[in-house]
C-alpha positions in Angstrom: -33.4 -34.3 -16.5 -30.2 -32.7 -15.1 -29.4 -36.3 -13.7 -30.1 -38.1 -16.8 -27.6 -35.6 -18.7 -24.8 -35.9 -16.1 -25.1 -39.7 -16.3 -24.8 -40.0 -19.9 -22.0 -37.5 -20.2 -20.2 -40.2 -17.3 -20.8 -42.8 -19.5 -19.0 -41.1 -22.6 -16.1 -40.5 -19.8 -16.5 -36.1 -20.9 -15.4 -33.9 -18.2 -18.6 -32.1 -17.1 -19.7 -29.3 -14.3 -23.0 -29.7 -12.9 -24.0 -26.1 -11.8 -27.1 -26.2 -9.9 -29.7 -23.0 -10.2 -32.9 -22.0 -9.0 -35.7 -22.3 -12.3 -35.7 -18.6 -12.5 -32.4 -17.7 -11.8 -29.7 -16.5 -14.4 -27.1 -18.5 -15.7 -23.7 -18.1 -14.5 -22.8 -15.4 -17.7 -25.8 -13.6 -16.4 -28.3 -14.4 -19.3 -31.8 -15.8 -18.7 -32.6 -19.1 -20.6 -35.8 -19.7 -22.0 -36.5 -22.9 -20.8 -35.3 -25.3 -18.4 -32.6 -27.2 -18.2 -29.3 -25.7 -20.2 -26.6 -27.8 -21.3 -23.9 -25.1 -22.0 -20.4 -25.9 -24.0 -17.2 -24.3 -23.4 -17.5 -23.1 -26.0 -20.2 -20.5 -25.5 -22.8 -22.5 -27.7 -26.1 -23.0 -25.3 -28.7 -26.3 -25.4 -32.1 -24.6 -23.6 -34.9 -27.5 -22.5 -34.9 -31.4 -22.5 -35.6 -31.9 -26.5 -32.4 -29.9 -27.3 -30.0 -31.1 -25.0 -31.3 -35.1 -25.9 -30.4 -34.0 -29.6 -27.3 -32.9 -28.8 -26.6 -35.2 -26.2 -27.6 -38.1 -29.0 -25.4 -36.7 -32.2 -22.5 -36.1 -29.6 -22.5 -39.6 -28.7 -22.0 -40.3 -32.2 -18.9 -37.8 -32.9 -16.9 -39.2 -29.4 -17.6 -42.6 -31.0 -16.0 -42.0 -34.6 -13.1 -39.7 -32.5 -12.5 -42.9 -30.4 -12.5 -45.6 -33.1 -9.4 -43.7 -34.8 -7.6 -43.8 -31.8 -4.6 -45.7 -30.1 -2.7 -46.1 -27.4 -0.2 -47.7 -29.9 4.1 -45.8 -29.4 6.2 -46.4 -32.5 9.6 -46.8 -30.7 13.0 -45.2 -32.1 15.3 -47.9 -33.7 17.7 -45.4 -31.7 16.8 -45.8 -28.8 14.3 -48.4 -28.3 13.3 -46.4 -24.5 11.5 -43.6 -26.1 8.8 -43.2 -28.6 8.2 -40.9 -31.9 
C-alpha cells in the first residue's frame, strides 16, 4: 500500500516523504496509529489504514486538478519596460 500511495502522489507531481516504520512502531510525533499504513499532512491532519488514505488520496486528486486548471504560466509584461513582468 505504501508503494501504491507514493506512486500516485508522483503522478500528481506533490512533494512527499516516505518514512519507513516497523507495524508496531510509533510514528515519528510519537503517537501510535490504529491501523496500518498512515498518510500524514503537514499539516498535523492524519489518514490511518488503506480505505482512508484511497479517500483522501481520490478527493485530493480532485482539488490539485481544479488548483491546476486555473493556473498559468502566462507574464503580463510592463509597457515600461517590456524585460520585466507585473
Amino acid at each position: 500500500m505504501a508503494d501504491e500511495v507514493a506512486e500516485r502522489l508522483r503522478e500528481l507531481v506533490l512533494a512527499h516523504r516516505v518514512v519507513p516504520v516497523d507495524g508496531d512502531a510509533q510514528l515519528p510525533d510519537g503517537s501510535v496509529p490504529t491501523a496500518w499504513p498512515v498518510l500524514a499532512e503537514s499539516n498535523g491532519a492524519c489518514y490511518e489504514g488503506a480505505e482512508a488514505i484511497r479517500a483522501f488520496l481520490d478527493a485530493l486528486v480532485h482539488e490539485v486538478a481544479l488548483d491546476r486548471q486555473f493556473q498559468s504560466d502566462a507574464c503580463y509584461l510592463d509597457p515600461d519596460d517590456p524585460t520585466h513582468c507585473l
